[in-house]
Structure formats: C-alpha cells, structure tokens
N, C-alpha and C positions, 0 to 999 in steps of 0.2 A: 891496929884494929883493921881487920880487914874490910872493904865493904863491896856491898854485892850490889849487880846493876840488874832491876829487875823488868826495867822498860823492856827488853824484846819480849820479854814472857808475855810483858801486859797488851804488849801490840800486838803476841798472836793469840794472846784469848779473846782480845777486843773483835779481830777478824772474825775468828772463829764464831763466837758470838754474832757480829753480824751477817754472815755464810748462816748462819742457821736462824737466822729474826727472816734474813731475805726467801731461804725455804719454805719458813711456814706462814711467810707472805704470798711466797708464788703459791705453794700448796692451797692458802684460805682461799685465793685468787681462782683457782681452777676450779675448789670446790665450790663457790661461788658460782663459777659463769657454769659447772653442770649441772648445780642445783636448780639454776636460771634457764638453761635449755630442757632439763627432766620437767619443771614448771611449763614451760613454752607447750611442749609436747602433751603431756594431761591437759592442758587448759585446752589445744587446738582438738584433742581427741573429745574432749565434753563437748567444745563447740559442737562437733561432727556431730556424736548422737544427738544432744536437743537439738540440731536443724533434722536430721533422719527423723527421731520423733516429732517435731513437728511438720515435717511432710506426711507421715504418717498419718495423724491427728487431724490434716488437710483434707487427706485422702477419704479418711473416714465419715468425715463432716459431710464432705460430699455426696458420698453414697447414702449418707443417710438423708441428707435433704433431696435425694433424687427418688430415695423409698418414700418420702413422705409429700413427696410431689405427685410420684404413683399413688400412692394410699386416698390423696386427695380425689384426684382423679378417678378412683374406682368409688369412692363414697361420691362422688358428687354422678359419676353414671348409673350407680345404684340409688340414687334419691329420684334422678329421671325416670328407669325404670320401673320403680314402686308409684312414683305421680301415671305415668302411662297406663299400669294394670290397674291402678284407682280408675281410671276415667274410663277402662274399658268392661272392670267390674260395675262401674257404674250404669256406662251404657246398654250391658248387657240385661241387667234390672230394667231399666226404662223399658228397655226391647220385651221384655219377661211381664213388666205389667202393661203394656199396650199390647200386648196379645191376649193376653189375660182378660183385660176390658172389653176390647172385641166381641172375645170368646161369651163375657158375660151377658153382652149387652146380645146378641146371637140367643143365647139361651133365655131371656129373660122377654124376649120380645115374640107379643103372639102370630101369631102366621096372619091375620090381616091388619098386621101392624105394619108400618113402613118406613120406616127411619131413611131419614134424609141429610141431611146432615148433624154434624155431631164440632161442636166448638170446647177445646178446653184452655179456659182463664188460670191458672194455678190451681186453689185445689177445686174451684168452680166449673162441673161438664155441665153442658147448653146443648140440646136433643130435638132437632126440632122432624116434625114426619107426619104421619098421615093414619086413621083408624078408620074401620068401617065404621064402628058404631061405636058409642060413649061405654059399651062396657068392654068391647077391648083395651079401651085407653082408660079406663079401670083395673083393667085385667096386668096392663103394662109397671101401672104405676104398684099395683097391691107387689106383682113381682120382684122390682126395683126396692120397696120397702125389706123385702124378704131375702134380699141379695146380703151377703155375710160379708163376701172378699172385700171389693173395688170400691162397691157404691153405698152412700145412705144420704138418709133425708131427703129422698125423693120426694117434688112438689111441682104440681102443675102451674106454667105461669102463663100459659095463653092459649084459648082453643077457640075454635069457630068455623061452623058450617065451610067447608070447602067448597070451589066451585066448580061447578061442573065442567068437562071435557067440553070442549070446542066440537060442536058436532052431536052432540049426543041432547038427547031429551030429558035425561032427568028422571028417568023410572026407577033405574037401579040404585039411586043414590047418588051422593055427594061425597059423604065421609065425613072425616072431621079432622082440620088441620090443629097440629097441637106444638107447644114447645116445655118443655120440661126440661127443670133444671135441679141437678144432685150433685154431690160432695164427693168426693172420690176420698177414702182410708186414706187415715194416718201412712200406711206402708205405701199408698201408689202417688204422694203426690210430690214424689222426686223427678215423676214423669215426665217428659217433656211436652208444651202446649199442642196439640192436639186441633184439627181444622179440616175435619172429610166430610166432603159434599156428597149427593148421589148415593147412600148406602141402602139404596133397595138391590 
C-alpha cells in the first residue's frame, strides 16, 4: 500500500491562507485608518462652515442691533421734535389769542374809556381803568356782553367817583374809576396769565 505525505501541501495552504487572512487584515486596516482620515476631514470641513456660519450669523446680529440702535435713536429724535412743534404750535395759539384779546379789548372799548390795567387768573380777566361818565362804562360793559370771540360774562365789580387831578378844580369832572371782571372762551384759555399795567 502505498501512502502519501500530505503535510507539505497542508503547510502551504496553511501559509497561503494565512498570506491572504494577513492581506485582508492589512487591507481592512487601511480601509479603516482612510475611512478614519475621509471622517477626520468632513468632520473638520462642517466644523469650518458652522464656525463661518456662525461668524456670519455674528456679523449679522450686529448690524441689526446697530440698525435698531439707529432706528431707536431716530424715534426717540423724532418724539423730541413732534414734543417741540407741540409747544411751539402751542405757543403760537397763545401768541394768536393774546393778540386777538388786545385786539378785542381795543375794539370794544369806547374812546373815553381808559383801560389801565388788565390781570389774567386762568380763565378769569380783571380790567381795571377809568370812564368819563357811567354811560360809557355802560357803553364798555353792553360791548364786552356783545363780544362773540374771547370774552363773556362781563360784570362790574367795583366803580367809584375818581379823584381828581392834583391841581385842578374840579369843573371838568372826575370820571369814574371802575374794575370789571370776564371770562375768556373755551378756545382762549390755554393762554398764558396775562399782567399789563398802563394800557391808555
């Protein structure tokens, strides 16, 4: 019987076999450490864009809290200058009915009438001055009743013989010292207090 030695066969398949486990050891091994460096690489490239977009995103933050910094600052200049033309609309009115009043009190008072002073309380004018005679300061008061714009409820609150000039005798008269006090409209009494002396 013959027999056959088959150990060297089986030590070079054994080889063989391990030459080719070691290959696709090295092989998994490479493919491995490039799938590890191709990961490294996309990971560190995402890092880069999310910090770019997020400097971005910085960037933009910013300029919008520096528009809305401005935007404040132009509303809050523009609230100053709408309170300004308020108070200069306002004072323009004042200025509009204290001419106006003047004007009225000019028109409404008779030529031997003589206005002396003039006091305004809020919506209370205080008139005080001088008449020839009781029917001018009739004549004063009926017109002040008559007045539409500025004034009403005109009402005498004090008269009495005046006295006469230092010097003089007394032929021509005396006159009649008076004070009357009226209401100034609804519309004029935003006006400011009022205190002229001397208005002959």
């Amino acid at each position: 019987m013959v027999k056959l030695n088959f150990l060297p066969h089986r030590v070079s398949e054994e080889k063989k076999r391990q030459q080719q486990f070691c290959r696709m050891l090295g092989g998994a091994v490479a493919a491995g450490a490039i799938s590890v460096s191709l990961a490294d690489v996309l990971l560190e490239r995402q890092i880069a864009q999310q910090t770019a977009l997020v400097r971005l995103l910085q960037d933009e933050h910013g300029k919008l809290d520096a528009q809305l910094r401005k935007a404040n600052e132009l509303r809050t200049h523009i609230a100053e200058l709408t309170r300004r033309q308020q108070r200069i609309a306002a004072l323009r009115r004042q200025q509009n009915e204290t001419t106006q009043l003047f004007q009225t009190l000019a028109n409404q008072t008779p030529s031997n009438v003589h206005l002396k002073t003039l006091k305004q309380q809020a919506a209370r004018i205080t008139l005080a001055g001088s008449a020839a005679t009781p029917a001018d300061l009739l004549q004063l008061l009926a017109n002040l009743h008559g007045s539409e714009s500025l004034l009403s409820h005109a009402r005498l609150q004090e008269t009495h013989a005046a006295q006469p000039p230092s010097g003089s005798d007394g032929r021509d008269g005396a006159g009649h010292d008076f004070v009357i006090v009226t209401d100034t409209a609804p519309a004029a009494r935003t006006s400011p207090a009022l205190n002229s002396k001397a208005m002959q």
